[in-house]
C-alpha positions as CSV (number, residue, x, y, z in Angstrom):
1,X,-20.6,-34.1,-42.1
2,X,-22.1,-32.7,-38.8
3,X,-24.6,-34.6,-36.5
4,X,-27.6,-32.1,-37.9
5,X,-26.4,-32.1,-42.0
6,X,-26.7,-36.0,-41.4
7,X,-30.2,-36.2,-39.8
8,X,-31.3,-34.1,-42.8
9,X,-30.3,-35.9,-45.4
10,X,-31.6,-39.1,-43.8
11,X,-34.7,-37.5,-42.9
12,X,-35.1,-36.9,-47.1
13,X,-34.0,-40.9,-47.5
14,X,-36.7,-42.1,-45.3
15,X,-39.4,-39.9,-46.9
16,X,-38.8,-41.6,-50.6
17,X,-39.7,-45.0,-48.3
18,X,-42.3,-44.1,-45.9
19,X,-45.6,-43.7,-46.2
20,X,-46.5,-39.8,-45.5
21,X,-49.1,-40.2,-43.0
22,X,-46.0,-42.6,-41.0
23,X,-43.5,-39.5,-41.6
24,X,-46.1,-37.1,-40.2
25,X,-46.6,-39.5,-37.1
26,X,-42.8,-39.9,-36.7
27,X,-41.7,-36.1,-36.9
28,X,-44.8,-35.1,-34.2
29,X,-42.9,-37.6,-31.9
30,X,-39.8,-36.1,-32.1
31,X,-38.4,-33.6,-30.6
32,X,-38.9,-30.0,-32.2
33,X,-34.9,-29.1,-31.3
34,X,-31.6,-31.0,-30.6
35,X,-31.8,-28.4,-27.9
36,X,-34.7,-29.4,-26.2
37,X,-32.9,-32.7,-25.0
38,X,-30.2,-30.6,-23.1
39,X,-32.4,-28.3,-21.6
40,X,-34.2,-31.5,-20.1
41,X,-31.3,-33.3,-18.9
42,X,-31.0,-34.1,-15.6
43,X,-28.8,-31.5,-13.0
44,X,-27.7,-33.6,-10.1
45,X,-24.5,-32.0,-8.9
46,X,-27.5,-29.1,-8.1
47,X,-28.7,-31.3,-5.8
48,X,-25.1,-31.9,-4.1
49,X,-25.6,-29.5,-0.1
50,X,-22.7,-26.8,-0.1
51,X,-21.8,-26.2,3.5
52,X,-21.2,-22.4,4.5
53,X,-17.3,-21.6,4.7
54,X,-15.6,-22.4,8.0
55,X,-15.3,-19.3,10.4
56,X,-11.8,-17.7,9.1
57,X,-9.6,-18.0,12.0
58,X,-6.0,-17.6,10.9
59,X,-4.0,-18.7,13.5
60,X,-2.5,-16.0,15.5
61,X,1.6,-15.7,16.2
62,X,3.1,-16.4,20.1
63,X,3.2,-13.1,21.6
64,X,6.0,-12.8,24.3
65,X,7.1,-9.5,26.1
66,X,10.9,-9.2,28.5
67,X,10.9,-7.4,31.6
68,X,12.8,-4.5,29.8
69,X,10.1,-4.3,27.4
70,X,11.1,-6.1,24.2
71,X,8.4,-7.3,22.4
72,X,8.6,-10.6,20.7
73,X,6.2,-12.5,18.0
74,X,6.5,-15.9,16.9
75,X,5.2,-17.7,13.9
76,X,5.8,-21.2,13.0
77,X,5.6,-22.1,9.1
78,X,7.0,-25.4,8.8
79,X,5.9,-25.7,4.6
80,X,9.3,-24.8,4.1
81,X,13.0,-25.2,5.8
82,X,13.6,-21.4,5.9
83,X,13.7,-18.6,9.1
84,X,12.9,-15.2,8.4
85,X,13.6,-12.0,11.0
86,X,12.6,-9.1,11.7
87,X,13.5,-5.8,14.0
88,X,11.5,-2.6,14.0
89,X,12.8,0.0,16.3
90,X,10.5,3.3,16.1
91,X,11.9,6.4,15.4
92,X,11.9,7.6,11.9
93,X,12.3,10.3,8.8
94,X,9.4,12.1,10.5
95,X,12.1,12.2,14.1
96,X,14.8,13.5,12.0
97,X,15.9,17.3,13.0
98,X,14.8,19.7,10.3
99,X,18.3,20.4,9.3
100,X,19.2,17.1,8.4
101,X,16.5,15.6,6.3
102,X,17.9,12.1,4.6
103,X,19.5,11.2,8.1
104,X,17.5,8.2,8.7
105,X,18.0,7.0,5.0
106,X,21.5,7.3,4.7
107,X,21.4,5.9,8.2
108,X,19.6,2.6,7.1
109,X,21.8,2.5,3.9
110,X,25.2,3.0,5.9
111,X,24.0,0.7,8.7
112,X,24.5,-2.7,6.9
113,X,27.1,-1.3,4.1
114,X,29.3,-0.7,6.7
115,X,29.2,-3.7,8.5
116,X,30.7,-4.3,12.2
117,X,33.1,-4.1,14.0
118,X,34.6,-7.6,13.7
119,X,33.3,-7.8,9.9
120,X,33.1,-5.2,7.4
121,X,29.6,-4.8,5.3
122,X,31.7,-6.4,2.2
123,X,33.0,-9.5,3.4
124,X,29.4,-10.0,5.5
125,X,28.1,-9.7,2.0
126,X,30.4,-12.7,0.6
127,X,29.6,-15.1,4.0
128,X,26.1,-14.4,3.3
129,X,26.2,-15.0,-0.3
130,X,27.7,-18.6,0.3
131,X,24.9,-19.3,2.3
132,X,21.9,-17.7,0.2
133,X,21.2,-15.9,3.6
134,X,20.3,-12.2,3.8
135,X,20.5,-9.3,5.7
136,X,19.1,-5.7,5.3
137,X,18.5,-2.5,7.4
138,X,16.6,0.1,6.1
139,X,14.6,3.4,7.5
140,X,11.0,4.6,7.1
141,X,9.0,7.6,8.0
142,X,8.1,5.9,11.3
143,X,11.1,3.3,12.2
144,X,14.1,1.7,10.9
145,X,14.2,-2.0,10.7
146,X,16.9,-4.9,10.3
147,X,15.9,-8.2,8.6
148,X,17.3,-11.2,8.4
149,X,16.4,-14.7,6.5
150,X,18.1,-17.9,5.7
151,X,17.7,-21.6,5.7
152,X,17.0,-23.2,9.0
153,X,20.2,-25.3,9.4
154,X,22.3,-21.3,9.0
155,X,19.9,-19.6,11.5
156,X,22.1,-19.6,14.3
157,X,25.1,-18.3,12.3
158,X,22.9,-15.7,10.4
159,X,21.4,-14.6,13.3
160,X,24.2,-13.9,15.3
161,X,25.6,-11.6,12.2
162,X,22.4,-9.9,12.7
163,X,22.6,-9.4,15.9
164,X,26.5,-7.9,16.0
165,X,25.1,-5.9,13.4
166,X,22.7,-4.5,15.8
167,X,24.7,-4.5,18.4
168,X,28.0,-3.0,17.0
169,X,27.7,-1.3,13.9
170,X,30.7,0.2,12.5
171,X,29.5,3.0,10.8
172,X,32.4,4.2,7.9
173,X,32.9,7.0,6.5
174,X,33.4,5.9,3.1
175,X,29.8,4.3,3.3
176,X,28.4,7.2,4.3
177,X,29.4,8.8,1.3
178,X,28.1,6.6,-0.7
179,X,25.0,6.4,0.7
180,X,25.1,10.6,0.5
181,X,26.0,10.7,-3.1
182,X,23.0,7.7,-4.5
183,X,20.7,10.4,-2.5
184,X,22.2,13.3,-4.3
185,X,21.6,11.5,-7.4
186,X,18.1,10.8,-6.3
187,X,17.7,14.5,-5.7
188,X,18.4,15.5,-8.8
189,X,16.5,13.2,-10.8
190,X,13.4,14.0,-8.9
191,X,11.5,16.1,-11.0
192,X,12.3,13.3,-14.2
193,X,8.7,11.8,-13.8
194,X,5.6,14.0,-14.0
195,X,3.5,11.8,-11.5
196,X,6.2,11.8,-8.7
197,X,6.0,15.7,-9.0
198,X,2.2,15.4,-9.1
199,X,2.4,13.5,-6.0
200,X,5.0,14.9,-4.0
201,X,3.7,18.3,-4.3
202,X,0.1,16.6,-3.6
203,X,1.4,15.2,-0.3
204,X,3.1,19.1,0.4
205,X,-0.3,20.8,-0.1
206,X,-2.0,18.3,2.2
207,X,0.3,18.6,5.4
208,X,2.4,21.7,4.5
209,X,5.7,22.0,3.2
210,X,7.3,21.5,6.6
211,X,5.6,19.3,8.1
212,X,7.6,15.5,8.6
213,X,5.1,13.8,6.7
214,X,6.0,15.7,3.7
215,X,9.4,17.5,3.8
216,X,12.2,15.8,1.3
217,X,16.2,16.0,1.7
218,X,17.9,18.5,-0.1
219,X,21.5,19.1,-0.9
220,X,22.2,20.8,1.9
221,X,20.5,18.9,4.7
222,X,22.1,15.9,3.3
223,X,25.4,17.0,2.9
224,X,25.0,17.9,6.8
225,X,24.5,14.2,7.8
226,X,27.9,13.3,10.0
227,X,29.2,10.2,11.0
228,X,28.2,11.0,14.8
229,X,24.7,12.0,13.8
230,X,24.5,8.3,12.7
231,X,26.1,6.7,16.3
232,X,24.0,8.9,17.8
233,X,20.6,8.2,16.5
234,X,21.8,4.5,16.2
235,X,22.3,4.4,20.2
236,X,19.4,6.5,20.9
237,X,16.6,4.3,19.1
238,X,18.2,0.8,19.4
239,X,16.8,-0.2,22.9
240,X,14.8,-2.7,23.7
241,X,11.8,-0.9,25.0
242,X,11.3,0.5,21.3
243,X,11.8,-2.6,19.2
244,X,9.8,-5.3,18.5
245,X,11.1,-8.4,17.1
246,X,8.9,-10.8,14.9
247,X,10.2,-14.6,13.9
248,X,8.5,-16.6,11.2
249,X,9.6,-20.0,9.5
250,X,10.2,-23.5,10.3
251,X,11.4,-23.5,13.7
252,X,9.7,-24.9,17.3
253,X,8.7,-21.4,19.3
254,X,10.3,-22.7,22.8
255,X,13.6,-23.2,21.8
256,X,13.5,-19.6,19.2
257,X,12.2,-18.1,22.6
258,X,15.0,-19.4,24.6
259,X,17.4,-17.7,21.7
260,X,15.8,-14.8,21.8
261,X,15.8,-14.3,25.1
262,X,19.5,-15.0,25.7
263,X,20.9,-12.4,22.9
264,X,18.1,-9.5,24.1
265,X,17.2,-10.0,27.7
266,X,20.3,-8.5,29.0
267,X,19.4,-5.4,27.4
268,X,18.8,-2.4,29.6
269,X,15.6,-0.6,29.2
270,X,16.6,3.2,27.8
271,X,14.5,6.4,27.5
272,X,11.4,6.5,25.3
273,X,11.1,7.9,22.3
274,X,9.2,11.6,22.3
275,X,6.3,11.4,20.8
276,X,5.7,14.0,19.1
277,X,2.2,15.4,18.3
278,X,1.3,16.5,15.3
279,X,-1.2,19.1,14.0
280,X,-3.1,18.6,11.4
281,X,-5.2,21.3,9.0
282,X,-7.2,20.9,5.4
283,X,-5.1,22.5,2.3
284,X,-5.7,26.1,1.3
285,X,-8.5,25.4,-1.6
286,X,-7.0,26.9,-5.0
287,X,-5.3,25.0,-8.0
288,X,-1.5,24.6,-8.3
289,X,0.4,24.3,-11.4
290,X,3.6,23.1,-11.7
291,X,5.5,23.3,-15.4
292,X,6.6,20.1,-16.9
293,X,7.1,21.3,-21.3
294,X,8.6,18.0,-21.9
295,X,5.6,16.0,-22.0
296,X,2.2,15.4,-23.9
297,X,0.0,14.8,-20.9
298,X,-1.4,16.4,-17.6
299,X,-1.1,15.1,-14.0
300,X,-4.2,15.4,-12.3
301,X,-4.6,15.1,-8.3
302,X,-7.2,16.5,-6.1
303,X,-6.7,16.3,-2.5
304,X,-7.4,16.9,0.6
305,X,-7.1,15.0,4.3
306,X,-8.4,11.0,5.0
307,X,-8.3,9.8,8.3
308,X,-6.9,7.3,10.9
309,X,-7.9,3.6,11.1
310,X,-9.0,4.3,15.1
311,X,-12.0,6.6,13.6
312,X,-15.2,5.1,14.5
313,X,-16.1,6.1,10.9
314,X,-13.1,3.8,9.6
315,X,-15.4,0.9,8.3
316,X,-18.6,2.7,6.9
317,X,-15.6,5.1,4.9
318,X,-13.7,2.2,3.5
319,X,-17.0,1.2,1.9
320,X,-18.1,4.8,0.9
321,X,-14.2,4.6,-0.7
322,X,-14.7,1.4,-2.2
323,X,-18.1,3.0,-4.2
324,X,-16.2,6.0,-5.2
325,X,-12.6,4.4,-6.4
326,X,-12.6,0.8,-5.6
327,X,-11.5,-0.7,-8.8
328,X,-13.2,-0.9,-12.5
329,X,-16.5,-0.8,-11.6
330,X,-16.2,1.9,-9.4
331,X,-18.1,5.8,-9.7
332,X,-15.2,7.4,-10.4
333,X,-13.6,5.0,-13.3
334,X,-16.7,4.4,-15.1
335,X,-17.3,8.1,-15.4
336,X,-14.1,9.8,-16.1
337,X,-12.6,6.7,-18.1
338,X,-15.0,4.3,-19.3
339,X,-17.6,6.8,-20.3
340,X,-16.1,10.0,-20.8
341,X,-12.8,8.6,-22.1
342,X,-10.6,11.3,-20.3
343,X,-8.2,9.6,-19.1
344,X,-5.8,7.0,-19.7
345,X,-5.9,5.9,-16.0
346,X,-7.7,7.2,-12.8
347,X,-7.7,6.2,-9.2
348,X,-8.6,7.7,-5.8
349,X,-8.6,6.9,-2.3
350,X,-9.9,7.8,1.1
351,X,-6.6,7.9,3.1
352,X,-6.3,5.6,6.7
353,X,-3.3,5.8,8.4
354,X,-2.4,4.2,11.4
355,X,-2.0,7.1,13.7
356,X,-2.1,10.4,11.8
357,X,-4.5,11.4,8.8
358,X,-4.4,9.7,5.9
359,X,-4.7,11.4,2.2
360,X,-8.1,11.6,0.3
361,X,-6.9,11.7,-3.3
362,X,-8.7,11.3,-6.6
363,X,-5.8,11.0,-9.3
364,X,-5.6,10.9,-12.9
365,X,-3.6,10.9,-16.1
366,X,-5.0,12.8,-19.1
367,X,-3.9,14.6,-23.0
368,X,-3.4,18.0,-22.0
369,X,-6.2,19.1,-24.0
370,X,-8.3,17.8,-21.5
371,X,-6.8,18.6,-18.5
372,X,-10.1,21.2,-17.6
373,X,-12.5,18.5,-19.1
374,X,-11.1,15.4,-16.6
375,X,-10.6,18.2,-13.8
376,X,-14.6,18.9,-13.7
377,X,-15.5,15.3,-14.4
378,X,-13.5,14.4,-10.9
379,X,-14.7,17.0,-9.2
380,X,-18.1,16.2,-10.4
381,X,-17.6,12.5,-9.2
382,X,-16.6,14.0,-5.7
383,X,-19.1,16.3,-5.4
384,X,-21.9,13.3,-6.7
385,X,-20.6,11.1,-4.0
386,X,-21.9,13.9,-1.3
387,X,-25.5,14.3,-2.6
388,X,-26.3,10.4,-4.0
389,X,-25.8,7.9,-1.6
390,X,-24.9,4.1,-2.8
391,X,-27.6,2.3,-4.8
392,X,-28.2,-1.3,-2.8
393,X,-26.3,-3.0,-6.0
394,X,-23.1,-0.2,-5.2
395,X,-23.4,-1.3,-1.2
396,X,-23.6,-5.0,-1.9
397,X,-20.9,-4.9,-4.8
398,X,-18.4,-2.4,-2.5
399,X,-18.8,-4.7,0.7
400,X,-18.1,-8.3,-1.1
401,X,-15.2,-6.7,-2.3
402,X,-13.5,-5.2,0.9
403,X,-14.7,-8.8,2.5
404,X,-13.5,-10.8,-0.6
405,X,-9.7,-9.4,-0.2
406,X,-9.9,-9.4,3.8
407,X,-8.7,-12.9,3.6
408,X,-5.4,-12.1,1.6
409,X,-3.8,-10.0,4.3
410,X,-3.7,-13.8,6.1
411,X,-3.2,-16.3,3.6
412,X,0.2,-16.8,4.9
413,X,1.4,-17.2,8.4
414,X,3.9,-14.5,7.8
415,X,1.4,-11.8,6.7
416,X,-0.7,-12.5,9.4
417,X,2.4,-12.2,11.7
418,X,3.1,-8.7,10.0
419,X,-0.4,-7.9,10.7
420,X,-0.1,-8.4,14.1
421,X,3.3,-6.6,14.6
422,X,1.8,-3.4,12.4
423,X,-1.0,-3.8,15.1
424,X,1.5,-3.7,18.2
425,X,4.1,-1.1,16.9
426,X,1.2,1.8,16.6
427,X,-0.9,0.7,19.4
428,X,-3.9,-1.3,18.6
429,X,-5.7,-4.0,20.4
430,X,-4.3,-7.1,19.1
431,X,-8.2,-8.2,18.2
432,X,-8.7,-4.3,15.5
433,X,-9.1,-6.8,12.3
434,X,-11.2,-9.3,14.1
435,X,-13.8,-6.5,13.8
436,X,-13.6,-6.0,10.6
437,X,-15.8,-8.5,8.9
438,X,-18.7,-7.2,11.6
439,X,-17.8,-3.7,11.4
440,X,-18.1,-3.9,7.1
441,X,-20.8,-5.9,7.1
442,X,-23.1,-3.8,9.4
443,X,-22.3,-0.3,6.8
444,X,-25.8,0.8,5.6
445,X,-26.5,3.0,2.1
446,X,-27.1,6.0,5.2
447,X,-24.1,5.3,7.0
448,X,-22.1,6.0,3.9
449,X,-24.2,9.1,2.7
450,X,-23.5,10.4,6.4
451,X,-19.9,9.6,6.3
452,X,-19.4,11.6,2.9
453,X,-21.5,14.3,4.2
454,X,-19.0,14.2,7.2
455,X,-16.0,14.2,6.1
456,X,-16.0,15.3,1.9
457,X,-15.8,18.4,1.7
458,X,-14.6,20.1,-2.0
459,X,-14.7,23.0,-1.0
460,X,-11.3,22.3,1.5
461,X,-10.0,19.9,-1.5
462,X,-6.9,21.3,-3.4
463,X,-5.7,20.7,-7.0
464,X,-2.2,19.6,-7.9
465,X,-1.6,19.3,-12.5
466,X,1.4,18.9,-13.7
467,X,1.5,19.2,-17.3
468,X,2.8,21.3,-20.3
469,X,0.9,24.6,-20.3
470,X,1.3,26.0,-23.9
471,X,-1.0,22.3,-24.7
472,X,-3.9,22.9,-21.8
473,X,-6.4,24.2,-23.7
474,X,-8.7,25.6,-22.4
475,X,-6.6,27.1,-19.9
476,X,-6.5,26.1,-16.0
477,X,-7.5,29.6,-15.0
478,X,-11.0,28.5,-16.4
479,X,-11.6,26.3,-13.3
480,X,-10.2,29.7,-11.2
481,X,-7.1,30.9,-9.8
482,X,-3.7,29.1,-10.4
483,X,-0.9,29.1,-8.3
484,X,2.6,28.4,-9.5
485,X,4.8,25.5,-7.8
486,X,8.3,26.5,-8.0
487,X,9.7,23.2,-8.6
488,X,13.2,24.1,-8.9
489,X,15.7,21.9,-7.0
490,X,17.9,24.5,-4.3
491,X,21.7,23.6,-5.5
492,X,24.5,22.1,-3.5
493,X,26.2,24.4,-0.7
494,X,28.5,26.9,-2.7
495,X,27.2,26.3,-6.1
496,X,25.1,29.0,-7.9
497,X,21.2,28.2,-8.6
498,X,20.7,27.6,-12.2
């Protein structure tokens, strides 16, 4: 029996026994509801002072630079007995010449398969192994990096691998083919997935077909990789006044300096890298349609060009992007997904790159029959974020949570050492995130009505759907004029097109 089921029945007991006018005395005193005790209870831990939060000041990494220009970061993390390493060295995809697109892939593939020339990449695979030791190269769009880790009592032995990787690569030609034929494979399984096609063709339309941001290997450019074109880039990049190496682990910076310094300052400075400059134009306006009869649903992306994190702008348009897309509560989820229900998932995002434009995108994934319905609803959210600015409950909600996940690109010592070696490689003052907190913090509702006025434009926006087109009802041609995306992958040199 429950605590109120026993007070009742006792309550009836003592009414057979007690005088009435007593009872009526007795239930005046007491309270009118269980309830009413709690709410009168006494709150002390209310009472207990909550100091503010401590300034966040992650601690920085050791910044070192050699006379031939090698740059150098060092991070201690002594939590636990491990060293990880790492060399970027610019130059990437975007360098590659035009007639050789998947160069810097296979490159960064054949690079550590091969091995050197005192250890071939299969039996530097077994010594590593026995030590649960790593170590990988890869490329990216804007440099190709080597990384290394291991447990602190194999540093010296790991590193030294590492560094006769970089030093003398043996690059085989049996490696390269492999590394060729995984990218054929990868070339012809590219159109397998309906978003990768969305977004591919997406990133096309923003920066042209050509351009290095957005061109793709083919058949042909990869089969014209050679075994000199990797020497040659490798011995054309791999200097020290384009690398920068960055140390983290449990390790004392003096004596990692001392290392450091004897394996890379005998290095001659060589030539620097071109850099090249890039032009940059909005997407011909228009929808494109690209033919996908295998599937039930549309890809939906509208886009059109962000910007760079150096833009004054940068802060008050990471806020207007954290109203428009940032998350579950954001304009453009609640509409086109929580309210209207048309689509199973939808995102966007106001591009930054570090030092060319980024991508404004609003994506989605929707049934085909509403494929025009979603299509205006975006557009609707787009064009809504030009003419209503932020309500003070949107500002205060979109800046606590840009400020709230600041912290999480430091909450280890190596991500903040990455931080700082992102910073370096494309030329920012070592102090850009410093300002961040300030520069958020000081975005106003105007400041982001004047940055969407600035820089949102949908009439310079394109459209991108991938999708089954016998199921689009109504048609696309109801929003306007569609373009067909020929899609079709070129065949290999000597075989005939399907």
């Amino acid at each position: 029996m429950n605590r109120s089921s026993w007070t009742a029945v006792a309550a009836i007991a003592i009414s057979t026994l007690l005088p009435s006018p007593l009872l009526v005395a007795q239930s005046a005193a007491a309270p009118a509801h269980p309830s009413a005790v709690a709410h009168a209870q006494v709150q002390p831990w209310k009472k207990i002072p909550i100091p503010a939060l401590p300034e966040f000041k992650p601690e920085q990494p050791k910044r070192i630079e050699l006379s031939n220009g090698l740059v150098i970061f060092l991070q201690e993390d002594h939590e636990l007995p491990f060293i990880n390493g790492s060399i970027l060295i610019r130059g990437g995809s975007r360098d590659e010449p035009a007639g050789k697109i998947g160069l810097v892939s296979i490159y960064g593939q054949a690079w550590r398969t091969s091995g050197t020339a005192t250890m071939d990449g299969d039996k530097l695979d077994d010594v590593l192994e026995s030590k649960a030791a790593s170590i990988e190269t890869s490329g990216g769009s804007a440099n190709t990096s080597l990384r290394w880790s291991s447990l602190k009592g194999d540093f010296d032995s790991v590193f030294a691998s590492a560094t006769d990787l970089l030093f003398h690569p043996s690059f085989k030609e049996d490696k390269l083919a492999l590394a060729q034929r995984q990218l054929y494979t990868s070339i012809t399984r590219r159109n397998d997935d309906a978003s990768d096609i969305a977004i591919r063709e997406a990133v096309k339309l923003v920066y042209g077909p050509e351009s290095p941001f957005a061109r793709q290997p083919e058949f042909a450019t990869v089969a014209a990789v050679t075994i000199e074109d990797l020497k040659q880039w490798h011995d054309r990049t791999v200097v020290p006044n384009e690398m920068i190496i960055s140390v983290s682990g449990d390790f004392n910076s003096a004596e990692m300096e001392k290392k450091l310094r004897a394996a890379f300052e005998p290095l001659q400075r060589g030539p620097a890298q071109a850099s090249e400059k890039f032009t940059f134009t909005d997407p011909k306006p228009g929808i494109r349609f690209a033919e996908k009869n295998d599937v039930n649903q549309s890809n939906v992306l509208i886009v059109g060009l962000g910007t760079e994190r150096r833009n004054p702008d940068y802060y008050a348009l990471s806020v207007m992007n954290e109203v428009f897309s940032g998350g579950f509560g954001s304009r453009v989820v609640q509409s086109v997904r929580t309210r209207l229900g048309l689509a199973y998932s939808v995102d966007g995002s106001f591009g930054a790159s570090y030092d060319h434009p980024g991508i404004f995108y609003v994506i989605a994934g929707t049934k085909s029959a509403s494929t025009v319905a979603a299509t205006k609803a975006m557009l609707d959210e787009v064009n809504r974020l030009k003419t209503v600015p932020p309500t003070p409950s949107e500002l205060a909600k979109a800046k606590d949570q840009l400020l709230n996940s600041f912290v999480f690109h430091f909450d280890s010592p190596e991500k903040t050492l990455n931080e700082q070696v992102t910073l370096a490689f494309y030329g920012y003052p070592p102090d850009f995130l410093d300002k961040y907190k300030a520069g958020i913090e000081k975005v106003t509702s105007e400041d982001v009505a004047r940055v969407a006025r600035k820089y949102v434009d949908p009439d310079k926006l394109g459209i991108v759907v991938v999708g089954n087109e016998a199921e689009i009802k109504p048609p696309l041609n109801s929003l306007g004029k569609v373009t067909d995306l020929d899609i079709t992958i070129p065949p290999p040199p000597g075989k005939p097109s399907k």
